[in-house]
C-alpha positions in Angstrom: 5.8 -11.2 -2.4 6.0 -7.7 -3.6 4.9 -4.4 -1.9 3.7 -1.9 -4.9 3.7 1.5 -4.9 1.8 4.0 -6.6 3.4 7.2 -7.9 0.5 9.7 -7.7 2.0 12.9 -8.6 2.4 11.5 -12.1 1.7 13.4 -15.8 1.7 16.8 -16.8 0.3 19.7 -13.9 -3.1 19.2 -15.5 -3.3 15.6 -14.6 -1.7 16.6 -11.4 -4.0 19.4 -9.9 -7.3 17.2 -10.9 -6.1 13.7 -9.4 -7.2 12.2 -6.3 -4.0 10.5 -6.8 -2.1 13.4 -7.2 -3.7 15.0 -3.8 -3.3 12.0 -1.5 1.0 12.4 -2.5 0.9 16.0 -2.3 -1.2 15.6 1.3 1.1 12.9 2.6 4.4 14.7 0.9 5.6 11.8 -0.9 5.6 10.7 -4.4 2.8 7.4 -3.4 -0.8 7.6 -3.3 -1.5 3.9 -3.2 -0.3 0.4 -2.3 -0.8 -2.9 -3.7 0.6 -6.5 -2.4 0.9 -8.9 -4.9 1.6 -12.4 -4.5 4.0 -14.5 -5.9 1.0 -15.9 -8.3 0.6 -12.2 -9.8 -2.7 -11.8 -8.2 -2.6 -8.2 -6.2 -4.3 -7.3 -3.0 -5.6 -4.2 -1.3 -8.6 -1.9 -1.0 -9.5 0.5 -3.4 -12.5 2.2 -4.7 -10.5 2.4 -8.4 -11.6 -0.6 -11.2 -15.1 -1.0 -9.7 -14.1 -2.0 -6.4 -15.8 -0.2 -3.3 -13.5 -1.6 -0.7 -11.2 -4.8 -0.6 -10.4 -7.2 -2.8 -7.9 -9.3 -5.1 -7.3 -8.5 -8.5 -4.7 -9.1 -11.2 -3.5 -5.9 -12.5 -1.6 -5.1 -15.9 1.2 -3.4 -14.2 2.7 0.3 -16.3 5.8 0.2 -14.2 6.2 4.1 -15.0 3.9 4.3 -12.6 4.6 2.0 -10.0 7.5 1.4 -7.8 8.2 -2.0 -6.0 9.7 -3.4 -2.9 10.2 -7.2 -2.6 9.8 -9.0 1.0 12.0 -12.5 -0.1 9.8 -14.9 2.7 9.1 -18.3 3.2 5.9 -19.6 1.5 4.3 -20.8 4.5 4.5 -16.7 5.3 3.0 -16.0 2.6 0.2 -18.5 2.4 -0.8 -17.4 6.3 -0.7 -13.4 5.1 -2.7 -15.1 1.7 -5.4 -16.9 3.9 -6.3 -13.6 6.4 -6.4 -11.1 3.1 -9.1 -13.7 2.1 -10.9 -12.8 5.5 -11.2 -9.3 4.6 -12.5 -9.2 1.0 -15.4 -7.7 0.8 -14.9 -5.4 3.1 -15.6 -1.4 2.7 -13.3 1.2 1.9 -12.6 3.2 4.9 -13.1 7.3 3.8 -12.6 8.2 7.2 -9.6 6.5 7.7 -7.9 8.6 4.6 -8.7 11.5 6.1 -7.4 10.8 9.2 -4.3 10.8 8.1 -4.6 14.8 6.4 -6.5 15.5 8.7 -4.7 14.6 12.2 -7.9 15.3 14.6 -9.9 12.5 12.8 -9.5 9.6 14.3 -12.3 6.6 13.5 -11.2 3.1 13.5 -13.7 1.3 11.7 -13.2 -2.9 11.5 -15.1 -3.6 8.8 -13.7 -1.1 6.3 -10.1 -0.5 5.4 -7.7 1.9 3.0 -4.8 0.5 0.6 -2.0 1.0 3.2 -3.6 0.4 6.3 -5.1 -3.1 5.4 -1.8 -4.1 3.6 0.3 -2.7 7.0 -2.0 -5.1 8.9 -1.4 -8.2 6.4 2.4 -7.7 6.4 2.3 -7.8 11.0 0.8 -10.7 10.6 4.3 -12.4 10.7 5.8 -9.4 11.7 7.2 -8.0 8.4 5.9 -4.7 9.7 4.6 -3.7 13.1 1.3 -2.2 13.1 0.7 1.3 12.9 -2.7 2.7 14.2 -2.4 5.4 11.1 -0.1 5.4 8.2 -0.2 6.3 4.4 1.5 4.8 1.5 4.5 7.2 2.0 5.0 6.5 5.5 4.8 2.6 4.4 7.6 3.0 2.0 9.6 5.0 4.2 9.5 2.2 6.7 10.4 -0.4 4.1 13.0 1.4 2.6 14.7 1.4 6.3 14.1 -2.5 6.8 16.2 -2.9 2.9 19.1 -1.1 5.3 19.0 -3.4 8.2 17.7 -6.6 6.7 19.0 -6.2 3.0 18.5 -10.1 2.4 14.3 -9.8 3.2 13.8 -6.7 2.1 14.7 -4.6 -1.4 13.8 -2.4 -4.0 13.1 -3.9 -7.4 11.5 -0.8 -9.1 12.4 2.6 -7.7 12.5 5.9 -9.3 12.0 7.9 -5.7 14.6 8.5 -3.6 14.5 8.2 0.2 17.2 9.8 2.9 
């Protein structure tokens, strides 16, 4: 299983000062504005409102790795069939606008269940055999921060496979 990254604050300024993309990074302060898991099958999960998708749901996805960075979690695939099987549970599912503000914007806090955001659903997947504990808020950067300091302590789960960003 791979966690995906997306590098938001990608392109020239112009593409940078009118991406949503671009924002979310600059917001968060981090060079992510996205996550993705994708499976060992190459079929990729999260929640999005990109590619005609107003919430959750699986997709393959033609991968530009300019764009993208990549962290593999090496499990067994028992692991990933249970984190597989609840995913399933929550396609369909909204995408949850509130939830992305409440990370800019600290004093919003609106737990909805039945509508997610890319890291906050993929946070929740990855606890579900504790590959991450769950965080009530937390935003693709704050993800890969995390994962970069599990490749540290558990370099034999955990490491990078595509990274162009640097972490302290």
């Amino acid at each position: 299983m791979k966690i995906l990254f997306y590098i938001g604050n990608y392109g020239d300024w112009f593409d940078q000062a009118v991406s949503i993309s671009s924002w979310i990074a600059f917001w968060t302060r981090g060079p992510y504005s996205h996550t993705e898991i994708q499976f060992s099958d190459g079929i990729c999960f999260s929640s999005t409102t990109r590619d005609d998708s107003t919430g959750v749901r699986f997709k393959y996805i033609d991968i530009n790795w300019e764009r993208w960075d990549a962290l593999e979690i090496i499990m067994p695939l028992d692991h990933e069939a249970e984190i597989k099987s609840w995913c399933n549970t929550q396609v369909g599912k909204k995408y949850d606008f509130w939830g992305l503000f409440g990370f800019t914007i600290p004093f919003i806090v609106i737990q909805d269940p039945n509508s997610w955001y890319c890291s906050e659903i993929d946070n929740r997947a990855l606890a579900i055999k504790n590959y991450m504990k769950i965080f009530a808020r937390i935003h693709p950067n704050q993800m890969a921060q995390i994962l970069h300091e599990h490749t540290k302590t558990q370099p034999e789960i955990y490491k990078w496979i595509e990274k162009k960003n640097n972490f302290t």
